[in-house]
C-alpha positions in Angstrom: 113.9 27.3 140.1 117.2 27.3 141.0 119.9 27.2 137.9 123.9 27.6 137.0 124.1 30.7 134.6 127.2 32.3 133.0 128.6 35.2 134.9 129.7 38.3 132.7 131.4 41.5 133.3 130.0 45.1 133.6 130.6 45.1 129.4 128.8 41.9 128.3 131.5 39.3 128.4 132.2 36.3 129.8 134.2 35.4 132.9 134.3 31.9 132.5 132.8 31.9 135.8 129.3 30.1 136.5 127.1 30.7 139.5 124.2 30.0 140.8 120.6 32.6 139.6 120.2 33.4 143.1 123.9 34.1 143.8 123.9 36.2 140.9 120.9 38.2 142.3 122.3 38.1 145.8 125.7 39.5 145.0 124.4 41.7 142.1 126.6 39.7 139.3 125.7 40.5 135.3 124.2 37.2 133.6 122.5 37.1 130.2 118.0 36.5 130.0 116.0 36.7 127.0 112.7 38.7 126.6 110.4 37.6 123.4 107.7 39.8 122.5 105.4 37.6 120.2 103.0 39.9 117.8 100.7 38.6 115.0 100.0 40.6 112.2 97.0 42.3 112.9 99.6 44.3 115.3 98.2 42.5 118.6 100.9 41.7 121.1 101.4 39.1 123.8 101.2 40.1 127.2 102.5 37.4 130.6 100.8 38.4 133.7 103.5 37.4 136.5 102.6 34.6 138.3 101.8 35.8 141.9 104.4 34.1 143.9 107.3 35.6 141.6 109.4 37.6 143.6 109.8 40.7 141.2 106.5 42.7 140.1 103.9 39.6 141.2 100.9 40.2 139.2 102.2 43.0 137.5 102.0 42.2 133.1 104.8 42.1 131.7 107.1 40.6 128.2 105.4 37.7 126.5 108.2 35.3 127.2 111.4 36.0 129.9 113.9 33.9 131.0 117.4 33.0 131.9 120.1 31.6 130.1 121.5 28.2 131.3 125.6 27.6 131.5 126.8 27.9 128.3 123.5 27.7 126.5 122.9 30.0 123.3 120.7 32.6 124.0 118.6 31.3 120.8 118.1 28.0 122.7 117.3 29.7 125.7 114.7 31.7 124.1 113.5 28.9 122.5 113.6 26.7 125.8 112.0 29.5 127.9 109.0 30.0 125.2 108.1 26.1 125.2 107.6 26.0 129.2 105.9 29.9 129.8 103.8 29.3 127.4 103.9 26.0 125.7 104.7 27.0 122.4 107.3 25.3 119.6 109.2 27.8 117.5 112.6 27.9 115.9 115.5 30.2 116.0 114.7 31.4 112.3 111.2 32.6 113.8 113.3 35.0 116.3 114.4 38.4 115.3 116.8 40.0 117.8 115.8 43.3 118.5 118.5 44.3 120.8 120.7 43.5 123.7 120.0 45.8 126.8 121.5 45.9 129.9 119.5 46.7 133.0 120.6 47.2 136.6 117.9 47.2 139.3 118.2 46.6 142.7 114.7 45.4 144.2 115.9 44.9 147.8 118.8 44.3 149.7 118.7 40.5 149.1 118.0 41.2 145.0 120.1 43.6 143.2 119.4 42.3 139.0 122.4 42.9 137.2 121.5 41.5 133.3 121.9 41.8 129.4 119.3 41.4 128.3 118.6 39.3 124.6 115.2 41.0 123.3 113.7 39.5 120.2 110.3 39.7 118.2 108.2 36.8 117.1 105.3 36.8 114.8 102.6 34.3 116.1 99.5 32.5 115.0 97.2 34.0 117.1 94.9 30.7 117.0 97.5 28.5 118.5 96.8 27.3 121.6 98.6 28.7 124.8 99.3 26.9 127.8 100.8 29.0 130.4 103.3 27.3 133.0 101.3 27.5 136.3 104.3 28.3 138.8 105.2 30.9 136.5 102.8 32.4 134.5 99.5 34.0 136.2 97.6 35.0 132.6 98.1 35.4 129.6 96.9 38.2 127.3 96.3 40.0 123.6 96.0 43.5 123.5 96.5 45.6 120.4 99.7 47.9 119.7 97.3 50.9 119.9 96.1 49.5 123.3 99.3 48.7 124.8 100.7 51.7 124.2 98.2 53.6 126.0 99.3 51.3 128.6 102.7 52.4 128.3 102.0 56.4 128.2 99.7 56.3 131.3 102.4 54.4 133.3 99.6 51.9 134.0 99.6 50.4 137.4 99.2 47.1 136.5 102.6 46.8 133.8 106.0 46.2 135.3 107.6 49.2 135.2 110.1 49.6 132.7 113.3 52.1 132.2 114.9 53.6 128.9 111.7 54.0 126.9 112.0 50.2 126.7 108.0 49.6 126.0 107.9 52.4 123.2 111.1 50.8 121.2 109.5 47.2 121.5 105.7 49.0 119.8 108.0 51.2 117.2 109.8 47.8 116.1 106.3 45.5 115.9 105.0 48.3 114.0 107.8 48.7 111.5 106.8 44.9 110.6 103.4 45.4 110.1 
C-alpha cells in the first residue's frame, strides 16, 4: 500500500517535506520504519516470513513486525499500528523498548534504492496469544529459540533476509540481556 511518509535528510531530520513510499523508494529519499522484535521469556523470538508478492526478499524470514511511519505519526504509534495489522496483536508504547535507531541504505534495483532510519525496539510477548498474520503481507509466522536463530544468523542461512552491520547478533545479545 501506497502511503505519504516524512522525508528526512542524510542525518535523521526532518525536511518538512512529505512524499509518497514509492517516491521515496524511487528517488532513494531517507524516511523513518520501525522493526519490533517480539521475544518471550523462555528466550524464543518471533520470526515474519515475507509475504510472497512483497517486492524486497519475498519469502525470505525476516523481523517480527516492520513497517513505515505515516506523515507526522510518532514512531511509537507506528509501531504500535504496524504490530496490530502484521500480526494482529494489541500492545502499548510502555510494552516497547527502543533498542536503536539504524540507518540503512540499500539499493535493490534501479527502480528501489531504500534510504531509511530505522526505529528498532524489543517486545516481550505471551507466547499463547493468538497471531493472525495480515495475508497481503505476512506469508508465516514463526518461533524459534535465541540459540536456534542464531545459528541461523552465523550460517548466513538462505532462507533469512540478509542483513548488514552485525544487525541479527545485536538484536540476540539485547533479548538475551533481558532474559
Amino acid at each position: 500500500m501506497d502511503e505519504l511518509i516524512d522525508i528526512l535528510n542524510s542525518e535523521g531530520n526532518y525536511t518538512g517535506q512529505t512524499a509518497l513510499k514509492s517516491e521515496a523508494h524511487l528517488n532513494g529519499l531517507f524516511h523513518q520504519t520501525i522493526h519490533v522484535w517480539f521475544y518471550t521469556e523462555h528466550g524464543e523470538v518471533l520470526l515474519q516470513q515475507r509475504g510472497k508478492n512483497k517486492s524486497t526478499y519475498p519469502l525470505k524470514w525476516d523481523v517480527s513486525v516492520a513497517g513505515h511511519i505515516g506523515a507526522s505519526e510518532s514512531f511509537e504509534l507506528g509501531a504500535i499500528r504496524e504490530v496490530e495489522e502484521e500480526i494482529g496483536v494489541s500492545i502499548t508504547s510502555e510494552q516497547l523498548d527502543k533498542i536503536g535507531v539504524f540507518k540503512t541504505e540499500k539499493r535493490h534495483s534501479q527502480a528501489f534504492f531504500d534510504r531509511e532510519f530505522n526505529h528498532t525496539f524489543l517486545c516481550l510477548l505471551d507466547k499463547k496469544l493468538t497471531l493472525i498474520k495480515q495475508e497481503s503481507e505476512v506469508e508465516d509466522l514463526k518461533w524459534l529459540s535465541l540459540n536456534e536463530f542464531e545459528g541461523w544468523v552465523q550460517e548466513e542461512h538462505p532462507d533469512l533476509v540478509p542483513n548488514s552491520e552485525n544487525r541479527y547478533q545485536f538484536i540476540i545479545s539485547e533479548i538475551k540481556s533481558r532474559l
